[in-house]
C-alpha positions, 0 to 999 in steps of 0.5 A: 538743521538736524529736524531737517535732516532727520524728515528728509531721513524720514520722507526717505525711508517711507518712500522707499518701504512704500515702494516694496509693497509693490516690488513684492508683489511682481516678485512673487509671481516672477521669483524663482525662490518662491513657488514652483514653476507652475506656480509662476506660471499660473502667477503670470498667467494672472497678470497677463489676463487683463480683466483679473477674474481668473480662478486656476483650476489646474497647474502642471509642468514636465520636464522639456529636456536637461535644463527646460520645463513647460508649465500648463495652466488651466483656468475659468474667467469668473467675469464671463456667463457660463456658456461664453466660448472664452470663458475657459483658458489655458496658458504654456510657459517654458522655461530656461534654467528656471528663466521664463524664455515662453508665454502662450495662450493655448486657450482663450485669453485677451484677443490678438492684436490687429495685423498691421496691412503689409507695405505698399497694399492699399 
């Protein structure tokens, strides 16, 4: 009986530490404790650019008022020729008391989704 207990206890205890590598690595890019808010920004532009060749070139922010940023990330996709018109990008994130309230692509990035045609077209 306490074999069992003790590799369930076991079992347990490796699923939950094999579970952090991965919250880790999403709370690095999202954790206000951890980087600056450019750097999260640039973190979150990394997740956000589907083919994940993105090498970031430049980060800032300023100041949006008493209690909000805008970060700017500036980057080049390493997956595309050098004369491709997508190959550049550029990402805006505002923040909210260090919440993230904004994400834009200003600059290359995936392309938009379809519109949906309007109700009642043919």
């Amino acid at each position: 009986m306490r074999r069992r207990r003790g590799l369930w206890l076991l079992i347990g205890a490796g699923l939950a530490l094999g579970g952090c590598d991965v919250s880790r690595r999403v709370a690095d890019a999202i954790s206000p404790d951890v980087a600056s808010l450019a750097d999260r920004c640039a973190a979150i532009t990394r997740l956000a650019m589907p083919a994940g060749y993105l090498e970031i070139t430049q980060r800032s922010s300023e100041n949006a008022g008493v209690t909000a940023l805008v970060a700017h990330v500036e980057g080049v996709r390493s997956d595309l020729p050098a004369g491709a018109a997508e190959r550049d990008i550029a990402t805006e994130c505002r923040f909210t008391n260090t919440t993230l309230t904004e994400f834009r692509w200003l600059k290359g990035g995936p392309p938009a989704p379809p519109t949906p045609p309007a109700i009642g077209t043919p």
